[in-house]
N, C-alpha and C positions, 0 to 999 in steps of 0.2 A: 255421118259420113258413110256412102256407100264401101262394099267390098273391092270395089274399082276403082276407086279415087286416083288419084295423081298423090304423091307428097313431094314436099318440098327439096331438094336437092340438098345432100351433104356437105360441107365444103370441100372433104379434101378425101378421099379413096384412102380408110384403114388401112390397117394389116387384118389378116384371115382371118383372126381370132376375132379381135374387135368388131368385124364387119357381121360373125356371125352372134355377136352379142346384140351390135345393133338392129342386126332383124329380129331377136327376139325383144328385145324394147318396141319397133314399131308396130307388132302383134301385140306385144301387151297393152301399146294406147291406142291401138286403133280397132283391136279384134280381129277381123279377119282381116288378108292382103294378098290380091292376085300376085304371081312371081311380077309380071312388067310393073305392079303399083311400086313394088319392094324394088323394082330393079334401079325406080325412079330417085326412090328415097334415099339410098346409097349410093347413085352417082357411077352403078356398074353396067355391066353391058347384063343381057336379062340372061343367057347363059349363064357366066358367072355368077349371075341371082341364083340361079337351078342348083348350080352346084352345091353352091351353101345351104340351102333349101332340104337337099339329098343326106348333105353330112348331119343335120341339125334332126331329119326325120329320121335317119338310122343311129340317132345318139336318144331314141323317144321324147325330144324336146317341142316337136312339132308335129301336124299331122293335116295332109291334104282332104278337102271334102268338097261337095258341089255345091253352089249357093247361086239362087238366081236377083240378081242385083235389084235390091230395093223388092222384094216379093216377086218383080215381073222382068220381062224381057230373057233371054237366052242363060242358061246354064252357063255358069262359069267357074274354075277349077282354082279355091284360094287356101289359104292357108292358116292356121291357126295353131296356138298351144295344147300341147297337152296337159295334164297336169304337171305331170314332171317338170313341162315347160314353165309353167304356173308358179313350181316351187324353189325354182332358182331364183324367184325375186326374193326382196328381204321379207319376212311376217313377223310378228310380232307373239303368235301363239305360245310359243317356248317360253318365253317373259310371265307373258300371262300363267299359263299352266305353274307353272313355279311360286310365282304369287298364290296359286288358289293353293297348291299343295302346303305355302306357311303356314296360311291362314289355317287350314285344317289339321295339322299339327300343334298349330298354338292353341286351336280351341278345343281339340280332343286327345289330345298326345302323340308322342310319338308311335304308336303303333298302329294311328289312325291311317297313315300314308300306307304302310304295309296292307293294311285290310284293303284300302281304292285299290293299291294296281293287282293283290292277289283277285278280287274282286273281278275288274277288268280283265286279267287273264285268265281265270277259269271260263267265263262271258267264252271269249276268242277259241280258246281249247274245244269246248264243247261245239260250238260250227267248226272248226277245222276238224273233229273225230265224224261229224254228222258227213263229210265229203267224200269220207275215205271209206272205200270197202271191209268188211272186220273180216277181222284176219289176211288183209291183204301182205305182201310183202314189205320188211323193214325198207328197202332203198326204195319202191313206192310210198309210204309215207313221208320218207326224207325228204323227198325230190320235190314233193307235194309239199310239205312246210317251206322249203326253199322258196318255190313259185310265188306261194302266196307273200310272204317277205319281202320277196323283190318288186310287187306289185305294194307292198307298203313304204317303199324307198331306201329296203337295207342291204342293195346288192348284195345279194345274198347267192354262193354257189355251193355247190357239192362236190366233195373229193372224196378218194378211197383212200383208207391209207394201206400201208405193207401188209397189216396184220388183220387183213379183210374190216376193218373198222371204217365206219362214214362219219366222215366229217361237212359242216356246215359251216362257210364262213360268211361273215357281213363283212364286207369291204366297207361300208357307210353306215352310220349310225342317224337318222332324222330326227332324233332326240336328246341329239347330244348332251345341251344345256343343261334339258334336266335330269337326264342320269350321272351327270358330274358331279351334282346337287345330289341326289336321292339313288343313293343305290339299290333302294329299296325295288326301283323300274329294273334294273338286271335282274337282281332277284327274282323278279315276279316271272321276267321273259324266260330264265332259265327253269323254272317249274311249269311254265306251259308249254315249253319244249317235252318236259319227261310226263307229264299230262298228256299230251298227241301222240307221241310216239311209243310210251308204254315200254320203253326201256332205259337204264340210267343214261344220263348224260352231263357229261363235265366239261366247263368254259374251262380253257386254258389260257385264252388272252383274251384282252374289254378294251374298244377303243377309247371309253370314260376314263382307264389308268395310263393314257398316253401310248398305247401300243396300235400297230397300225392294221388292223382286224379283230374282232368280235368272232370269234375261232373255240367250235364248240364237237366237241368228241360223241360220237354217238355211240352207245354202246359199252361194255364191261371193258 
């Protein structure tokens, strides 16, 4: 199916929400979709398509590029996921990953898990110190851990607090599942914080223990 297809009409005009879940459902099965194919598939007028369009790319859920239909004929302006967009479907990895991490416990002990993700985090640590200037400024590294975070899906921001201290919070955790399981993944993530940054650093709240941020203190 070309990027300019037609699709089949909806039956009946959602609500806002729904409508902007259903265009990311027809990008998930169809790959790309000029706004009028989307406008067609939803049953909206093609404004209204834009609009949603607008909120879904300013939410990094989606992302406009040029494609010219079937290899040839006139440039045309369609629409696609991002990852982000990608990772609001359901996956199955977290299952998996969990499964591998029994299995590697059952066969080598319990300290076997600690060694993968200390492993896996120092790996991470050492590219995030190779980015950073040495000796640069403490809220330049922060800001810089932060970035990189939220580009790994863990809404992640920076705050000062009162007593000149930076803090680091994750609004979202992507791995939820298995650090509920394995604490041993906070653990590791909170030593590759004080591995990058080169100063102490204390979690105060884990979304893993039901609290509604991953809220980590930078400094003494």
């Amino acid at each position: 199916m070309t990027a300019a297809a037609t699709l089949p009409a909806a039956p009946l005009p959602p609500a806002p929400e729904r409508t902007k879940q259903r265009v990311l459902e027809l990008l998930k099965r169809h790959g790309t979709l000029t706004a009028q194919a989307l406008a067609s598939g939803l049953s909206v007028t093609v404004p209204a398509a834009r609009r949603h369009l607008q909120d879904l790319q300013e939410q990094g859920l989606i992302e406009a590029r040029t494609e010219r239909p079937g290899g040839r004929g006139r440039p045309q302006h369609v629409f696609g996921l991002t990852e982000r967009g990608e990772a609001a479907f359901p996956k199955t990895y977290s299952t998996l990953c969990v499964d591998v991490l029994r299995h590697v416990e059952g066969l080598f002990g319990e300290g076997a898990v600690l060694q993968v993700f200390d492993a896996r985090s120092a790996e991470m640590a050492a590219g995030l110190r190779a980015e950073l200037p040495a000796g640069g400024p403490l809220e330049e590294r922060v800001r810089h851990l932060a970035s990189r975070l939220c580009g790994a899906g863990f809404d992640a921001v920076v705050e000062s607090g009162p007593d000149g201290a930076w803090y680091i919070v994750e609004r979202n955790c992507p791995n939820l599942t298995v650090a509920r399981q394995y604490g041993e993944l906070c653990a590791s993530e909170l030593a590759m914080f004080v591995n990058v940054l080169g100063v102490p650093v204390t979690r105060e709240t884990r979304i893993a223990c039901g609290q509604g941020a991953c809220r980590y203190r930078i400094g003494p």
